[in-house]
C-alpha positions as CSV (number, residue, x, y, z in Angstrom):
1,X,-77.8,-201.7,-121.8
2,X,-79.8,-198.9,-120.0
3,X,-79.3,-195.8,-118.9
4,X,-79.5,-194.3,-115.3
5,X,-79.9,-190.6,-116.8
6,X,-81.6,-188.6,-113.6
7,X,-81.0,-191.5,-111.3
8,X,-78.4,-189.8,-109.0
9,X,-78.8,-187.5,-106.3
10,X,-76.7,-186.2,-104.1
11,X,-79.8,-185.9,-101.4
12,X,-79.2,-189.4,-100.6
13,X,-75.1,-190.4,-100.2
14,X,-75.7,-193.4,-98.3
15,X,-77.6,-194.8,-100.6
16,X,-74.8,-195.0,-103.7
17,X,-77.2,-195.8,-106.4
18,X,-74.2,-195.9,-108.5
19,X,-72.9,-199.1,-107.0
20,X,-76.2,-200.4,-107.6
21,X,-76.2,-200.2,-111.5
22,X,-73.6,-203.3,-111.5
23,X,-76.0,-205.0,-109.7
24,X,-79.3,-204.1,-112.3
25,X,-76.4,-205.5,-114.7
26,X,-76.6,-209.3,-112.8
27,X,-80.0,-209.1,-112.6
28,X,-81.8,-208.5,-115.5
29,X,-78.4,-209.4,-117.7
30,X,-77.7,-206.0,-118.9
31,X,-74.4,-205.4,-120.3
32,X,-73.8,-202.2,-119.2
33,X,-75.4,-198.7,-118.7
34,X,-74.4,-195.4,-119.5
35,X,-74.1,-191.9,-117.4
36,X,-75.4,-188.8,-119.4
37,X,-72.4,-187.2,-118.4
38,X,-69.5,-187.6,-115.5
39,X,-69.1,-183.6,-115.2
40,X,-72.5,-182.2,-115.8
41,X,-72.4,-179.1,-114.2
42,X,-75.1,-176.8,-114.8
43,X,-73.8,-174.7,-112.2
44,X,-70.2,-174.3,-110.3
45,X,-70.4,-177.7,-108.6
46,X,-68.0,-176.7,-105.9
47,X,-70.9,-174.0,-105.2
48,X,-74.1,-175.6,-106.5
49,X,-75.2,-179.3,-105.8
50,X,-78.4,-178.7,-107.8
51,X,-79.7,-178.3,-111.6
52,X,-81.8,-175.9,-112.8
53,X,-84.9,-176.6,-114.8
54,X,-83.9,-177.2,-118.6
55,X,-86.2,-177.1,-121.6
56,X,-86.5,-180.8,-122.9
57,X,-88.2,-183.2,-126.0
58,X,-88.5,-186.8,-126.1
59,X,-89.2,-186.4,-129.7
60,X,-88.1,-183.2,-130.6
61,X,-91.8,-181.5,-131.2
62,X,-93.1,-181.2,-128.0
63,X,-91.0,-180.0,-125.0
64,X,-91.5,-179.5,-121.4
65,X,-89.3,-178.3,-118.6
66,X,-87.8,-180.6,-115.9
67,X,-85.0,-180.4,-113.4
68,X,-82.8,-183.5,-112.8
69,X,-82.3,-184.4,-109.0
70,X,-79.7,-182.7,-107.2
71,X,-75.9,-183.3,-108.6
72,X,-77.1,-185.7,-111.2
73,X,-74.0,-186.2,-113.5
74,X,-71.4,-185.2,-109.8
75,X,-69.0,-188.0,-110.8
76,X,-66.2,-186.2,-111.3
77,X,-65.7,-182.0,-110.3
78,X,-62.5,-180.0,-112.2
79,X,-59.4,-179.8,-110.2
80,X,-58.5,-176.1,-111.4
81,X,-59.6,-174.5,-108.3
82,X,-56.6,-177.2,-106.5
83,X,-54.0,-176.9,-109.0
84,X,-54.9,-179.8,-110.8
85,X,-55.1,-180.6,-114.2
86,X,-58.0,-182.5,-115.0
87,X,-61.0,-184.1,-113.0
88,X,-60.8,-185.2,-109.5
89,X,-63.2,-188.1,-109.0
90,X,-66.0,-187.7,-106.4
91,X,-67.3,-190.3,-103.6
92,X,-70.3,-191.3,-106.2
93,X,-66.9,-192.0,-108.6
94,X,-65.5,-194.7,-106.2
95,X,-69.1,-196.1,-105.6
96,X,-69.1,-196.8,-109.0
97,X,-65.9,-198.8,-108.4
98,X,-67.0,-201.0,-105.7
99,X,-69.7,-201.9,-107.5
100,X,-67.8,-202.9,-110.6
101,X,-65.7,-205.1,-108.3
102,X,-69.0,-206.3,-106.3
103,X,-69.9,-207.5,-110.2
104,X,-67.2,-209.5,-110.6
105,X,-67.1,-211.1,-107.2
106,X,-71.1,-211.5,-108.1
107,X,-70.1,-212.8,-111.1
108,X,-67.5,-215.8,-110.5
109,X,-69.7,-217.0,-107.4
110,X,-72.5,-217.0,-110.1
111,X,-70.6,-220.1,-112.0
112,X,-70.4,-222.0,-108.9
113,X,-72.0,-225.6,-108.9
114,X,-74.0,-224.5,-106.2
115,X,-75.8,-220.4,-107.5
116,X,-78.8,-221.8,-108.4
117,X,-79.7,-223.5,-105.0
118,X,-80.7,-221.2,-102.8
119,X,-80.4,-223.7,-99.8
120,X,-77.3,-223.2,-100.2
121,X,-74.6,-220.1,-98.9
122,X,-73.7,-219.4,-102.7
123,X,-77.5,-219.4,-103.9
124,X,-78.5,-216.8,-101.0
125,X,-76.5,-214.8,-101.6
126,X,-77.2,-214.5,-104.6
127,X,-80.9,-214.6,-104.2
128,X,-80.1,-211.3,-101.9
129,X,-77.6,-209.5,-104.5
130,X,-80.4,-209.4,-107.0
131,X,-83.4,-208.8,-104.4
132,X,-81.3,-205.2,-103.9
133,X,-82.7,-204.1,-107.1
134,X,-85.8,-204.0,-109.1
135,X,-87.1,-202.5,-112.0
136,X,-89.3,-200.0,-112.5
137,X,-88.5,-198.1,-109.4
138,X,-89.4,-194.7,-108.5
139,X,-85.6,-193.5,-108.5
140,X,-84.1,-189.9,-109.0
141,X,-84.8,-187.8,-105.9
142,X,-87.2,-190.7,-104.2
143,X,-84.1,-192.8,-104.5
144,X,-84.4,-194.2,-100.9
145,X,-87.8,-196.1,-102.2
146,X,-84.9,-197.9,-104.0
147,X,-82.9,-199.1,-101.1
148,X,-84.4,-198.3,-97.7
149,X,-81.2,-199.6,-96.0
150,X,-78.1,-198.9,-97.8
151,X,-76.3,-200.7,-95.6
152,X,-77.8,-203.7,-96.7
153,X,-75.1,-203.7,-100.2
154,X,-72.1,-204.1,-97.5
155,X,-73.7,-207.3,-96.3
156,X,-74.5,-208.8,-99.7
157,X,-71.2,-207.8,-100.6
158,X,-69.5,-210.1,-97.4
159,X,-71.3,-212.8,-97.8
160,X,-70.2,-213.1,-101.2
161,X,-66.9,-212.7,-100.2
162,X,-67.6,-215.4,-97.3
163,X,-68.2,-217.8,-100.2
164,X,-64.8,-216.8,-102.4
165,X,-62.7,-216.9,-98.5
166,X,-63.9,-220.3,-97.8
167,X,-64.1,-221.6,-101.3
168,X,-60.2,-220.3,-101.7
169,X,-59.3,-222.1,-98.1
170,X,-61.0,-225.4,-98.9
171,X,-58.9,-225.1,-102.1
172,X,-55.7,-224.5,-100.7
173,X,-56.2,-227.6,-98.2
């Protein structure tokens, strides 16, 4: 597992880094990863997109002070001020679900005959799912070293989907 603590930032939208974490999952074969915390406000999020600087150890004897990027933690923002009872769930929380569902589709064209060969449809795209990531990475407000063209996830994400269409037609013949 690993954690994306202070890997989120609101500065960059397009970019989603949160459906990216399925996609560190694939390629290194992590299991999962873990948020620091869905709603960590350290201000009014409906006023405030950014943290301030917080007092922080490693090892609990020597401390600095650091400030997480802007809305690190914005998953989720209380309903109260809409009548609503309980969190509503931000863009960043539905990014997070398309990339859980670009896992699986990542995952069942992974057991195909045909992933490994990247002559093949199946095996490039594959090769270009885990070429989206990389690790280390600079991350947390330079988050667009990460992924220069966000775009580039919606077209990993159809040509995996290519494969499952004409995999699914082929059976159905």
């Amino acid at each position: 597992m690993f954690t994306c603590d202070g890997q989120m930032a609101i500065d960059t939208p397009y970019l989603a880094t949160e459906r990216l974490l399925p996609y560190y999952c694939f390629r290194y074969g992590a299991i999962g990863w873990e948020f620091g915390g869905v709603p960590w406000w350290t201000f009014d999020p409906w006023r405030f997109g950014w943290h301030p600087f917080i007092r922080q150890s490693d090892d609990g004897s020597r401390y600095y002070w650091i400030r997480y990027p802007n809305g690190d933690g914005y998953l989720a923002y209380p309903g109260t001020p809409f009548g609503i009872e309980g969190p509503i769930g931000s863009i960043r929380m539905e990014q997070v679900r398309e990339g859980l569902e670009d896992y699986e589709l990542l995952k069942m064209a992974g057991r195909r005959a045909d992933a490994a060969d990247e002559s093949t449809p199946c095996g490039r795209a594959l090769a270009a799912a885990r070429a989206l990531v990389s690790i280390p990475n600079k991350g947390g407000l330079r988050s667009l070293s990460i992924l220069p063209d966000p775009s580039e996830v919606q077209r990993v994400r159809e040509s995996i989907l290519d494969i499952h269409v004409s995999e699914d037609s082929i059976a159905t013949q």
